[in-house]
Every structure is written in C-alpha cells, then in structure tokens.
Gaussian input, Z-matrix of N, CA and C with variables (Angstrom, degrees):
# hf/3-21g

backbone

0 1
 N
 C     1     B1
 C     2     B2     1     A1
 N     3     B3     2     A2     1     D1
 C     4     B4     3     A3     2     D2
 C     5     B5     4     A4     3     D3
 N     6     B6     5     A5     4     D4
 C     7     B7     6     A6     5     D5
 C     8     B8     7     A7     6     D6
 N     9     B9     8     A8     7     D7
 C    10    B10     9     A9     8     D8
 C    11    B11    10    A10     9     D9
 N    12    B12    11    A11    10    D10
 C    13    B13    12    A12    11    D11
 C    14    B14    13    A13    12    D12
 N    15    B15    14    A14    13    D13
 C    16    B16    15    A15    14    D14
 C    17    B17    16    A16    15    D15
 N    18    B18    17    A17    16    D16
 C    19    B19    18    A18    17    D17
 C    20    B20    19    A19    18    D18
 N    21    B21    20    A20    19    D19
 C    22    B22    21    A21    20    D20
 C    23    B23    22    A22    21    D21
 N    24    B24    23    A23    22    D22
 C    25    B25    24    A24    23    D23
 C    26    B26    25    A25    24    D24
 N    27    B27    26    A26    25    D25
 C    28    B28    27    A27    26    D26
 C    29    B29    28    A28    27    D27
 N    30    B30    29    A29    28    D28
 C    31    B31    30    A30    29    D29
 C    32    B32    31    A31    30    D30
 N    33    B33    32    A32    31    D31
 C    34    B34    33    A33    32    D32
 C    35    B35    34    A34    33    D33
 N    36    B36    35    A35    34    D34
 C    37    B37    36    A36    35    D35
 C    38    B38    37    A37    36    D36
 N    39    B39    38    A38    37    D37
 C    40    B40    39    A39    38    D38
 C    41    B41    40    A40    39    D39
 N    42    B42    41    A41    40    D40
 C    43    B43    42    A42    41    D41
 C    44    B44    43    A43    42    D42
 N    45    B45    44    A44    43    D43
 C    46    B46    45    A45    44    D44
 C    47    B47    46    A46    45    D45
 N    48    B48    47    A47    46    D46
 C    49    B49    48    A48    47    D47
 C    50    B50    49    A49    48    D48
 N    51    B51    50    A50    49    D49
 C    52    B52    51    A51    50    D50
 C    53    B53    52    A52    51    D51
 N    54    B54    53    A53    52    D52
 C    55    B55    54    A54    53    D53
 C    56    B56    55    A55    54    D54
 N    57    B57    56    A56    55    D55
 C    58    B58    57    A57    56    D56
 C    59    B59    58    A58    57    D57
 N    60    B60    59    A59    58    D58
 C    61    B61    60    A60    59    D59
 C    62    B62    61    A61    60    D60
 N    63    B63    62    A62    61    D61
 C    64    B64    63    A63    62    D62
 C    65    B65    64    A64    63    D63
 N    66    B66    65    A65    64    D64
 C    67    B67    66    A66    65    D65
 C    68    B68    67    A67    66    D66
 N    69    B69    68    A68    67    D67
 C    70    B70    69    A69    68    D68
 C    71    B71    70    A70    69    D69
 N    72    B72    71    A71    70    D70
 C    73    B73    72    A72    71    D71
 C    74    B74    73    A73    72    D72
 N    75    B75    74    A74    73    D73
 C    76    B76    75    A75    74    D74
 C    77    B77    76    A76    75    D75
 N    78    B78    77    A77    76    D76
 C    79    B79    78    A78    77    D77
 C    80    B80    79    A79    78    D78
 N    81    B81    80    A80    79    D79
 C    82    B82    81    A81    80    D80
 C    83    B83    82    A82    81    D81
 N    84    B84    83    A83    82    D82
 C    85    B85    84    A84    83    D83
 C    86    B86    85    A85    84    D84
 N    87    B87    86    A86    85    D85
 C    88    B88    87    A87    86    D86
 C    89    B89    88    A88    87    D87
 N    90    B90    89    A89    88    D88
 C    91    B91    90    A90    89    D89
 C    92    B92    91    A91    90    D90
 N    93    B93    92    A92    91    D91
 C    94    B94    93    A93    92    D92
 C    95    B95    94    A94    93    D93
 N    96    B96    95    A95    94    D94
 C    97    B97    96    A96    95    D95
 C    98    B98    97    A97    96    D96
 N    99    B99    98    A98    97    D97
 C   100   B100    99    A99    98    D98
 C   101   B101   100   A100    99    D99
 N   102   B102   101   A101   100   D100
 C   103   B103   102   A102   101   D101
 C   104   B104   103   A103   102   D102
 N   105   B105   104   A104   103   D103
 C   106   B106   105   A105   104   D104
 C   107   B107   106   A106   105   D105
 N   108   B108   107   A107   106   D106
 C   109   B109   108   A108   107   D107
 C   110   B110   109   A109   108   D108
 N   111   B111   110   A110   109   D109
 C   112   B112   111   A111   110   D110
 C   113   B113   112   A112   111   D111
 N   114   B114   113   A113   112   D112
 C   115   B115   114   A114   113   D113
 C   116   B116   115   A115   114   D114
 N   117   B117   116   A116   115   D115
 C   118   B118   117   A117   116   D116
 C   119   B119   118   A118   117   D117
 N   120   B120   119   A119   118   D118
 C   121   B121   120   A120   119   D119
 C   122   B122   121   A121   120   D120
 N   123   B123   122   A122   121   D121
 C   124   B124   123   A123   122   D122
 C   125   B125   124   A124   123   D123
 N   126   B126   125   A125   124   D124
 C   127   B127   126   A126   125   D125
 C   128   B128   127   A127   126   D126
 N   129   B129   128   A128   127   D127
 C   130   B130   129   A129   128   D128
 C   131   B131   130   A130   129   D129
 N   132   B132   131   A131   130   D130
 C   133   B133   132   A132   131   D131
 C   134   B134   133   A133   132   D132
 N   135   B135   134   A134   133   D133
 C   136   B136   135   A135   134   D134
 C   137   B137   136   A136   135   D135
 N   138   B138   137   A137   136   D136
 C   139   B139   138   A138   137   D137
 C   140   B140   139   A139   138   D138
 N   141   B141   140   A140   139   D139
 C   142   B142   141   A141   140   D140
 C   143   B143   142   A142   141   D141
 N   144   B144   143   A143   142   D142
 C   145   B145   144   A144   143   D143
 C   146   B146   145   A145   144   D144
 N   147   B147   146   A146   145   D145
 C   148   B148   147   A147   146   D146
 C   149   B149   148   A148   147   D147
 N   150   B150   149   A149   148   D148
 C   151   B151   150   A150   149   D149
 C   152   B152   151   A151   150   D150
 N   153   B153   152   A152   151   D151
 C   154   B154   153   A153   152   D152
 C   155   B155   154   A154   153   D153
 N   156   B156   155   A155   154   D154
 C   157   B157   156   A156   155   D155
 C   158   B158   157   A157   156   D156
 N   159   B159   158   A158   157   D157
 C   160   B160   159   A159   158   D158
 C   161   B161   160   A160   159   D159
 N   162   B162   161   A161   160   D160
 C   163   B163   162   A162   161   D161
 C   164   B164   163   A163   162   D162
 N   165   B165   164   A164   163   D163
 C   166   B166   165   A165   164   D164
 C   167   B167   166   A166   165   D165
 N   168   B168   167   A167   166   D166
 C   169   B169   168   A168   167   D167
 C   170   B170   169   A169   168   D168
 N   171   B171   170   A170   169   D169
 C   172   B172   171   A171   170   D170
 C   173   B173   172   A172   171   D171
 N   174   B174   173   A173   172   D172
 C   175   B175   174   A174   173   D173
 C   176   B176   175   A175   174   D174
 N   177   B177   176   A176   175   D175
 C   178   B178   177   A177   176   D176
 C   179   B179   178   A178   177   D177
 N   180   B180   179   A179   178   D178
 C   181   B181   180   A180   179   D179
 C   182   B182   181   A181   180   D180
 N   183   B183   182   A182   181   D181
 C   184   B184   183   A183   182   D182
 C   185   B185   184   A184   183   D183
 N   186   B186   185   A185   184   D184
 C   187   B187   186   A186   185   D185
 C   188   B188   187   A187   186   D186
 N   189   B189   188   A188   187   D187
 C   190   B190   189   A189   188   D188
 C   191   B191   190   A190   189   D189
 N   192   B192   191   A191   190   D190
 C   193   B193   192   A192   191   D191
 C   194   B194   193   A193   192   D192
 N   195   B195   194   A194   193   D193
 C   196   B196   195   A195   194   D194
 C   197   B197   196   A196   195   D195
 N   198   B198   197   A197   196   D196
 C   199   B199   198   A198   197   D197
 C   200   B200   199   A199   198   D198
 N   201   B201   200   A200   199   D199
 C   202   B202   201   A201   200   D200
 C   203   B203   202   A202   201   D201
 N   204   B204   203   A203   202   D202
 C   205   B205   204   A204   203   D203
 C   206   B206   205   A205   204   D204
 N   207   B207   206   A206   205   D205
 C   208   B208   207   A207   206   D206
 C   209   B209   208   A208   207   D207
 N   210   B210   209   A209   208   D208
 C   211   B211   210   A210   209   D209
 C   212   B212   211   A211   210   D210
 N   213   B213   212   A212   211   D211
 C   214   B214   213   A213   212   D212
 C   215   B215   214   A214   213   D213
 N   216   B216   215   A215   214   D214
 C   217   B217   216   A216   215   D215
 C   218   B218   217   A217   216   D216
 N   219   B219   218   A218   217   D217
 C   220   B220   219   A219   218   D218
 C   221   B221   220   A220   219   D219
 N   222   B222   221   A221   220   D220
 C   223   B223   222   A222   221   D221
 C   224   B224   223   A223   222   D222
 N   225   B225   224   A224   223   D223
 C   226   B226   225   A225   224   D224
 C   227   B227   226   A226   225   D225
 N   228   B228   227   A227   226   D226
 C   229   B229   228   A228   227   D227
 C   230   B230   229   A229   228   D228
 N   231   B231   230   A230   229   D229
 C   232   B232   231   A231   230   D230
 C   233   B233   232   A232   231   D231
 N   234   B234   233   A233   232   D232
 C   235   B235   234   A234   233   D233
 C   236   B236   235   A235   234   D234
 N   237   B237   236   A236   235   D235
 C   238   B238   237   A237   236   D236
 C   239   B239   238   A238   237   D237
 N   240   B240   239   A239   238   D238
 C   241   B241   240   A240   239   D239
 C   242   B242   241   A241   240   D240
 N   243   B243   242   A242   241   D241
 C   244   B244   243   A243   242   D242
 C   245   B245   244   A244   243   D243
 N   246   B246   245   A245   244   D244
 C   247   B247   246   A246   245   D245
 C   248   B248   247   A247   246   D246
 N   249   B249   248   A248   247   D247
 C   250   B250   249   A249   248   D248
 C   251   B251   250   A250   249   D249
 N   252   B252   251   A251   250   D250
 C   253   B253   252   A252   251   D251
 C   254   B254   253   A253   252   D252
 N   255   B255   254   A254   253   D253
 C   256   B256   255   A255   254   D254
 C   257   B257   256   A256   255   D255
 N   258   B258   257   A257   256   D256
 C   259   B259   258   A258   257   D257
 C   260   B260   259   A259   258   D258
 N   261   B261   260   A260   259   D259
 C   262   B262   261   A261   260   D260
 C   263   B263   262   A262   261   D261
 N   264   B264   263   A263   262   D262
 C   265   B265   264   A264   263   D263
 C   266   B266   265   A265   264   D264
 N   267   B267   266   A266   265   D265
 C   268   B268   267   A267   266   D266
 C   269   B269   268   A268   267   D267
 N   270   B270   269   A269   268   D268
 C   271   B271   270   A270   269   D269
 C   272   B272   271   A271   270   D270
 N   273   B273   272   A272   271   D271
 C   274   B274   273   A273   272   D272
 C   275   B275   274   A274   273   D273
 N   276   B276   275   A275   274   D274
 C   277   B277   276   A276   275   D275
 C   278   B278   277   A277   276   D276
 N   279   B279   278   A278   277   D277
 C   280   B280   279   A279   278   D278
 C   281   B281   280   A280   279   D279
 N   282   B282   281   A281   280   D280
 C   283   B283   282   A282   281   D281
 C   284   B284   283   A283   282   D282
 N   285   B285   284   A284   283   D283
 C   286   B286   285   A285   284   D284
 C   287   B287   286   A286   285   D285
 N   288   B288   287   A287   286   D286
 C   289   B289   288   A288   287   D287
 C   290   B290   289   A289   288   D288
 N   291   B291   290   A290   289   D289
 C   292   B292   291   A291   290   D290
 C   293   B293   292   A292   291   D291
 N   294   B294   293   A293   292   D292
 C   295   B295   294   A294   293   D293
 C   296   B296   295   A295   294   D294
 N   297   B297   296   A296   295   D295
 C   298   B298   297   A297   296   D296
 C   299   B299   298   A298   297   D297
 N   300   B300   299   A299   298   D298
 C   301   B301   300   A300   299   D299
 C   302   B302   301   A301   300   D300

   B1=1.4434
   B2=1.5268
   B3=1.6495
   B4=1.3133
   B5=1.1881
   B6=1.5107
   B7=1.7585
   B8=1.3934
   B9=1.3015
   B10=1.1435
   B11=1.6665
   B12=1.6974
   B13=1.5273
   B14=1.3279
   B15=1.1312
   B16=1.8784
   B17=1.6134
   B18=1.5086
   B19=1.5849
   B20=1.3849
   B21=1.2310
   B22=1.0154
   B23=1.6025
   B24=1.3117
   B25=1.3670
   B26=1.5665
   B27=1.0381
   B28=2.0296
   B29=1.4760
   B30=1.4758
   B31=1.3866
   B32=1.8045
   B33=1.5791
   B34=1.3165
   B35=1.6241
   B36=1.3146
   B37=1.7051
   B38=1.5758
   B39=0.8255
   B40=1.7836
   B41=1.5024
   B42=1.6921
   B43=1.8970
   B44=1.5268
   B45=1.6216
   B46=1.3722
   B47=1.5163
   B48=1.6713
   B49=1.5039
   B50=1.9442
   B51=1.0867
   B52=1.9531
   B53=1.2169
   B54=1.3528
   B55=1.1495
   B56=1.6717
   B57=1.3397
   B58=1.3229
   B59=1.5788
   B60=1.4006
   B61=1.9399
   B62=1.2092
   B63=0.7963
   B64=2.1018
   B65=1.1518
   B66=1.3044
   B67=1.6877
   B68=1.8089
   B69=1.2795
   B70=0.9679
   B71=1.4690
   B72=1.5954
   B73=1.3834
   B74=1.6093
   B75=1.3329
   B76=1.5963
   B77=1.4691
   B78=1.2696
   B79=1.2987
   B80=1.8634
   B81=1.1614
   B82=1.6187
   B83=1.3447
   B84=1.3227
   B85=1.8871
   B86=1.7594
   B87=0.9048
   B88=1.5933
   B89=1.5823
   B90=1.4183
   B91=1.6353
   B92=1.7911
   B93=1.2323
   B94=2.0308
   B95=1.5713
   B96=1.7285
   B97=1.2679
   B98=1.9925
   B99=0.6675
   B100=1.5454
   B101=1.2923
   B102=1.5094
   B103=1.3885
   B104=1.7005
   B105=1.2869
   B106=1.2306
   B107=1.4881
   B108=1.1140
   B109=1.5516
   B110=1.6044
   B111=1.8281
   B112=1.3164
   B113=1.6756
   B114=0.9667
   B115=1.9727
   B116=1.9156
   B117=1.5391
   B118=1.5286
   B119=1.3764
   B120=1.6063
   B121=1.2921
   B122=2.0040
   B123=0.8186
   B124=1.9920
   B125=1.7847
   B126=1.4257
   B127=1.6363
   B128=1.8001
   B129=1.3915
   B130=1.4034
   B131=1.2166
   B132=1.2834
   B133=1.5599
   B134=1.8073
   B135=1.4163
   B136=1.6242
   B137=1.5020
   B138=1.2280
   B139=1.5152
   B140=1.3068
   B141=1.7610
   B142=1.4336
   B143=1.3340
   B144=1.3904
   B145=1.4510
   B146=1.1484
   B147=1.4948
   B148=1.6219
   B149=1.1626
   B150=1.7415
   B151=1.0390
   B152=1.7856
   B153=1.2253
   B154=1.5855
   B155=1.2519
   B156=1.2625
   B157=1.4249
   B158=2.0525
   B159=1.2808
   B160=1.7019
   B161=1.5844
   B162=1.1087
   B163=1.6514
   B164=1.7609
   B165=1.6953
   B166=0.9040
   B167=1.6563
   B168=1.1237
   B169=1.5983
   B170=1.5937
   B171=1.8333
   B172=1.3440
   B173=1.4643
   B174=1.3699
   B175=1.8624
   B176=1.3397
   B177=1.5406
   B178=1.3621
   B179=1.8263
   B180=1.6351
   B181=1.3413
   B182=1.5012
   B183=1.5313
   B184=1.7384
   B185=2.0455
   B186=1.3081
   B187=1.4287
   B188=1.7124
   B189=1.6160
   B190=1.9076
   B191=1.2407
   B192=1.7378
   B193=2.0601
   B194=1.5799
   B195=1.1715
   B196=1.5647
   B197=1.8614
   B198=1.4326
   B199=1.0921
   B200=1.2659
   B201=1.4933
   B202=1.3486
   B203=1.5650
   B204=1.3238
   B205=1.4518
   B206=1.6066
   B207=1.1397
   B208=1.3663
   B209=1.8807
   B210=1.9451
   B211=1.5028
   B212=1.9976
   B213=1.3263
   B214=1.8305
   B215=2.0369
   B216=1.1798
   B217=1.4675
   B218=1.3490
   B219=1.5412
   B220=1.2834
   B221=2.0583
   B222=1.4028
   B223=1.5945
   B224=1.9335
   B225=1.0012
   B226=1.9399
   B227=1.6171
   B228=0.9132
   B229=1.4400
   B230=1.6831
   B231=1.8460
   B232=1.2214
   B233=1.6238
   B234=1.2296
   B235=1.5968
   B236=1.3534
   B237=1.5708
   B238=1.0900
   B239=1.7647
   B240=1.5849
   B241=1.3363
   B242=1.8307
   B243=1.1366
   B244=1.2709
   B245=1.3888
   B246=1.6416
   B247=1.2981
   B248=1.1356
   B249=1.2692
   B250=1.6399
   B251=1.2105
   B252=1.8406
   B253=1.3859
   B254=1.6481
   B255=1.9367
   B256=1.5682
   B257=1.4534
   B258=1.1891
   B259=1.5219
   B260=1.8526
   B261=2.1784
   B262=1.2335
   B263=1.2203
   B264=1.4433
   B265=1.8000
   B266=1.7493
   B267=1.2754
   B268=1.5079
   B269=1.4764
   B270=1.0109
   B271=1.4233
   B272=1.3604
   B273=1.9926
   B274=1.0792
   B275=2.0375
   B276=1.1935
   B277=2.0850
   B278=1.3473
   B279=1.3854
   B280=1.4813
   B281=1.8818
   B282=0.9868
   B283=1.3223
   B284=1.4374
   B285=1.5633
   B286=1.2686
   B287=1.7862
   B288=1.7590
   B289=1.0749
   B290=1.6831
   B291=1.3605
   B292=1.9853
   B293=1.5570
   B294=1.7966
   B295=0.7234
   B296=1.5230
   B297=1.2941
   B298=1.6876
   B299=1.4825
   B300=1.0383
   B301=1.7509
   B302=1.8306
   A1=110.89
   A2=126.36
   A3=132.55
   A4=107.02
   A5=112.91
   A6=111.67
   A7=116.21
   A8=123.88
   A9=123.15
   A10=94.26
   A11=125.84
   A12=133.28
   A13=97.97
   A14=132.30
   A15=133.00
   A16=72.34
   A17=110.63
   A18=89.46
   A19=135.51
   A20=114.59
   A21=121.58
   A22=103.37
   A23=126.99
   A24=135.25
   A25=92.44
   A26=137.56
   A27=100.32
   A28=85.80
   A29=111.69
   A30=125.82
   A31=105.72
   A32=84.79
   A33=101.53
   A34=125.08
   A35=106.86
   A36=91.36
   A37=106.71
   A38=136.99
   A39=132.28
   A40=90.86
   A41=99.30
   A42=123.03
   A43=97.06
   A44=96.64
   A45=106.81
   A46=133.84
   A47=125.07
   A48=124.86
   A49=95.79
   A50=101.13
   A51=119.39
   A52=95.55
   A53=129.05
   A54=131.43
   A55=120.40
   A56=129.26
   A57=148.01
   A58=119.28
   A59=103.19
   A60=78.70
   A61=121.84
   A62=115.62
   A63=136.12
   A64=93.29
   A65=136.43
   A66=102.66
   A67=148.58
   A68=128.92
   A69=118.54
   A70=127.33
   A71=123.72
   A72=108.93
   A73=105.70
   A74=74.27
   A75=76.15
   A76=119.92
   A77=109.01
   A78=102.70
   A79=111.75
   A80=92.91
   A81=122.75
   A82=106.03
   A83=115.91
   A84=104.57
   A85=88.26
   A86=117.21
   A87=113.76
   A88=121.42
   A89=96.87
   A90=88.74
   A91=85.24
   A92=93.03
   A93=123.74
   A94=91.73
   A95=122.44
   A96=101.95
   A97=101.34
   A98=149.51
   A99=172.77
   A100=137.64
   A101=103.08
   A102=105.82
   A103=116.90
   A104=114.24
   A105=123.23
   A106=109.99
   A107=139.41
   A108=124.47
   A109=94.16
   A110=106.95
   A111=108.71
   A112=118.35
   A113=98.04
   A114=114.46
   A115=106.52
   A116=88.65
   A117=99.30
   A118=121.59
   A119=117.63
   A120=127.51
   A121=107.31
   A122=108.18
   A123=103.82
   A124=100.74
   A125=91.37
   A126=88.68
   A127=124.58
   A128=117.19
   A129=114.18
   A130=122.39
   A131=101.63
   A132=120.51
   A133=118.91
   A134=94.42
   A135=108.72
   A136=120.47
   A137=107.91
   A138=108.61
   A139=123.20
   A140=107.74
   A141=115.82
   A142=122.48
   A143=133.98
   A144=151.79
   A145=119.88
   A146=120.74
   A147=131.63
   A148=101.27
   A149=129.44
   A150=132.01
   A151=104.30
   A152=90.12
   A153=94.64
   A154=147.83
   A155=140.65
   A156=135.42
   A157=84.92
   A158=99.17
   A159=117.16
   A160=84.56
   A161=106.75
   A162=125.35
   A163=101.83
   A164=126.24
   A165=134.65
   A166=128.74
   A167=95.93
   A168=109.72
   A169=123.21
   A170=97.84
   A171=103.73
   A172=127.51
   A173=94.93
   A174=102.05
   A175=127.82
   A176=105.05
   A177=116.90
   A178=124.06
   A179=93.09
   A180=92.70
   A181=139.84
   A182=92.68
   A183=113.56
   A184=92.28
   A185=112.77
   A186=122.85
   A187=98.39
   A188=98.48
   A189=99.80
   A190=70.12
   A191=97.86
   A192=139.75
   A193=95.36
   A194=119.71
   A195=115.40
   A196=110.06
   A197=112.48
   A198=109.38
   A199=115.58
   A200=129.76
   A201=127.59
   A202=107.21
   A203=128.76
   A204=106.08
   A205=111.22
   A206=133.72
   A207=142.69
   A208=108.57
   A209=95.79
   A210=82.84
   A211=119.66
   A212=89.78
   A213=90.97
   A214=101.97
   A215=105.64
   A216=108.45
   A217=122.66
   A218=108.85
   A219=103.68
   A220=93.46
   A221=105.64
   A222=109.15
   A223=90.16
   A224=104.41
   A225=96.63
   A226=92.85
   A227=140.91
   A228=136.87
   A229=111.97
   A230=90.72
   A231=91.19
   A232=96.95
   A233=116.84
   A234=128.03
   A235=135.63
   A236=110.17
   A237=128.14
   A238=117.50
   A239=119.49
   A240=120.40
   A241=105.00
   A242=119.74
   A243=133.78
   A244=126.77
   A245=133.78
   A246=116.17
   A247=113.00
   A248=138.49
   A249=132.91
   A250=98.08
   A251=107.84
   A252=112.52
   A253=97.86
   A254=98.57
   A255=90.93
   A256=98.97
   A257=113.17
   A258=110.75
   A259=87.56
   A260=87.76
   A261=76.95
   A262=76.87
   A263=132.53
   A264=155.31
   A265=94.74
   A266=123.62
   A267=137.69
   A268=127.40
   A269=130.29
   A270=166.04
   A271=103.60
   A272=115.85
   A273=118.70
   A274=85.17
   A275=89.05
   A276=91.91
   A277=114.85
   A278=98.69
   A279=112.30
   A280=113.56
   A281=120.15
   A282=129.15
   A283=104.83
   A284=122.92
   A285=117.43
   A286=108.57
   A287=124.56
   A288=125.12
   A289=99.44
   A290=85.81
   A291=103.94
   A292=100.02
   A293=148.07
   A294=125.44
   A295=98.54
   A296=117.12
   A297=117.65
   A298=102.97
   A299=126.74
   A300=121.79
   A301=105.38
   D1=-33.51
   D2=-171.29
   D3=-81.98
   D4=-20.35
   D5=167.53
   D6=-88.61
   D7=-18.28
   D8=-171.23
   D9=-66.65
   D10=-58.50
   D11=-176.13
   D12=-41.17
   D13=-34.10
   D14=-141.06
   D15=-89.12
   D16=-66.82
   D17=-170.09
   D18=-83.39
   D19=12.87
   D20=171.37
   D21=-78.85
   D22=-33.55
   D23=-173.22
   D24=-73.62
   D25=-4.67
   D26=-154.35
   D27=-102.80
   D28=165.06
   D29=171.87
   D30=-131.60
   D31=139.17
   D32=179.15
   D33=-67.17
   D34=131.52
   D35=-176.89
   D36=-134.46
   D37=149.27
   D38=165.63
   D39=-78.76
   D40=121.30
   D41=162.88
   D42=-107.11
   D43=148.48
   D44=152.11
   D45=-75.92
   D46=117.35
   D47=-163.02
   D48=-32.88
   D49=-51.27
   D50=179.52
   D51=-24.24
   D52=-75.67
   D53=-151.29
   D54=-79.20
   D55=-12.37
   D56=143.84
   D57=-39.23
   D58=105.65
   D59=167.02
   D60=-80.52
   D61=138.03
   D62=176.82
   D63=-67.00
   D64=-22.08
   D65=152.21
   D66=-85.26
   D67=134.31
   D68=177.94
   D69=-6.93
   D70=138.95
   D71=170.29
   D72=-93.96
   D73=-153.58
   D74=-177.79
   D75=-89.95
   D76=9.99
   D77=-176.60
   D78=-133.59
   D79=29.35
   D80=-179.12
   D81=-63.78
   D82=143.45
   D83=169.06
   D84=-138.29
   D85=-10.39
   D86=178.58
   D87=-59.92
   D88=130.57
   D89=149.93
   D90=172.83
   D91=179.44
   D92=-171.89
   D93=51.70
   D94=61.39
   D95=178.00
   D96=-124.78
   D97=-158.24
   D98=-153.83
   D99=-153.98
   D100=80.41
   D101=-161.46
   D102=-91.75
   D103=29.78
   D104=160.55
   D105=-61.69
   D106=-56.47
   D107=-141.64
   D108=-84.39
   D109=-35.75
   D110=-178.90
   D111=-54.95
   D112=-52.24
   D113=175.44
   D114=-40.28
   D115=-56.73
   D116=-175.87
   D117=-55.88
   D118=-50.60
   D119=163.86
   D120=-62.24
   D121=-27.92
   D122=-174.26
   D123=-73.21
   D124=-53.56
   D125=173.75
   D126=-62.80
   D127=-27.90
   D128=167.26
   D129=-68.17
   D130=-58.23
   D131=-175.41
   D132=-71.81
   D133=-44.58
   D134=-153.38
   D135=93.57
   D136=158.93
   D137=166.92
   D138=-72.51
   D139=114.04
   D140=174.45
   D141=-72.85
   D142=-45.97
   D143=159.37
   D144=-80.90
   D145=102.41
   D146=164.99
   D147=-33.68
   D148=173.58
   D149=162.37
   D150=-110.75
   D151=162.52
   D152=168.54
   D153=-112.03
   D154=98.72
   D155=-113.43
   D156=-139.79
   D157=146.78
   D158=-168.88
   D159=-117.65
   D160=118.53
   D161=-176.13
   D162=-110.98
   D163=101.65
   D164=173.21
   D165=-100.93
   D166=97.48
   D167=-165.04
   D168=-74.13
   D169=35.44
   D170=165.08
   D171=-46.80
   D172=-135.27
   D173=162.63
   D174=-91.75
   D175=-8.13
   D176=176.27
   D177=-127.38
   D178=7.58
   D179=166.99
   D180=70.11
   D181=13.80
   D182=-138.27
   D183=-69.02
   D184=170.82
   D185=166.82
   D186=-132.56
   D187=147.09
   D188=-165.44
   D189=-155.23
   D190=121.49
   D191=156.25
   D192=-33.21
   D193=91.62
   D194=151.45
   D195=-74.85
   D196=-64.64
   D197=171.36
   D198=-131.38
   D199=151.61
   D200=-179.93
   D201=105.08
   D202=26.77
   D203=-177.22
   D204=-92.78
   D205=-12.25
   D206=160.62
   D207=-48.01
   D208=-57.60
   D209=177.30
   D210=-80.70
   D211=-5.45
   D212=175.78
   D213=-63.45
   D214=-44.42
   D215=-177.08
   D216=-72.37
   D217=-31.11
   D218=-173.63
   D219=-73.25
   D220=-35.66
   D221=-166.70
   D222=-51.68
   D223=-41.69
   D224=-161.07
   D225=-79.19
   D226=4.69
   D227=178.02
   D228=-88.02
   D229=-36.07
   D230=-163.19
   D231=-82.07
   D232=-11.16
   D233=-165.63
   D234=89.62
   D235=1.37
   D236=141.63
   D237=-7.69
   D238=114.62
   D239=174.54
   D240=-85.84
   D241=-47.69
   D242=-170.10
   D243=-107.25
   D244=145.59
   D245=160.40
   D246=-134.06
   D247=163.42
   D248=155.40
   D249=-62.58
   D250=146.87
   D251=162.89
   D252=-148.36
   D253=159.74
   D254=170.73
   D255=-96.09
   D256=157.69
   D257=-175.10
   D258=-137.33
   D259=143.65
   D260=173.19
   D261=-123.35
   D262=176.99
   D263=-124.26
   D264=-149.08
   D265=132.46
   D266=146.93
   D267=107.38
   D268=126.30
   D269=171.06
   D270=-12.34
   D271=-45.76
   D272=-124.63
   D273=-113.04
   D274=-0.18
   D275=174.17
   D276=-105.22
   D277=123.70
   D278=-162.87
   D279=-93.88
   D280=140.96
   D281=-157.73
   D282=-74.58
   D283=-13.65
   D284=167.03
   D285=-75.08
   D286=-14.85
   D287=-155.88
   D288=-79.09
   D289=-40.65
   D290=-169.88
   D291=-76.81
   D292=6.93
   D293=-169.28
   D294=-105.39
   D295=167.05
   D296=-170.44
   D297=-96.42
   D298=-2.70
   D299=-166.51
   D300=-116.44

C-alpha cells in the first residue's frame, strides 16, 4: 500500500541517458544477464514500462535505477539520447522503503 502512494506521487519526465549513472542502484538485483532479446524487443516495439528513477535533490542532484536498469542499458546500446522516466523526488525515502522484499 506504501508503494502504491510512492507511485502514485512520481511524475514522469524525459532524462537524458547522460545523466543516469550506468551503475547499478541501490536497489538493483541484476547482473550475468543478456540483453539481446531485450534491445531487440525495445527496438521493435519500444519501451513499454518507464523506468523508475529516485531523484535526490541533495548537492548533487543525483538519480538512482529503482526499476528499469536492464532497459536503461539496453536504451544506451541502442543509442537512445533520452527516456521517459517516473521519478519520484526526496532525500527523506529510504531505499529499503522502495524495495519489494
């Protein structure tokens, strides 16, 4: 239910792939995976599911992969400059809150 509010709050924004770090966030479980089929389907189809990115408006403003970092990579593979994302906003949400387990 406390995630459902979180997403009900986020707003979608077009980010630059640039401005994403290519590294895992913190709430990443991926890795040793194959991002061929994903790429293949993103490029036919497009991306169906925004990703979801925790936008922390410290001193550096940072954005950290809640969900979607498989399709953030496959998007920069494909060369993708931009993506939609939902973004949720603030300092004060803790990365154990946004995790599902």
């Amino acid at each position: 239910m406390e995630m459902d509010n979180l997403l009900n709050n986020a707003e979608f924004d077009e980010i630059a792939l640039n401005e994403i770090d290519p590294a895992p966030g913190p709430c990443c479980m991926s890795f040793g995976f194959d991002l061929r089929p994903l790429i293949q389907s993103i490029d036919e189809i497009g991306l169906i599911d925004a990703p979801l990115m925790l936008r922390d408006r410290g001193q550096k403003d940072e954005l950290s992969v809640i969900t979607g970092y498989k399709r953030i990579l496959a998007l920069r593979e494909l060369r993708a400059e931009h993506v939609t994302c939902r973004i949720l906003s603030g300092s004060t949400i803790s990365p154990l809150r946004l995790s599902p387990y």
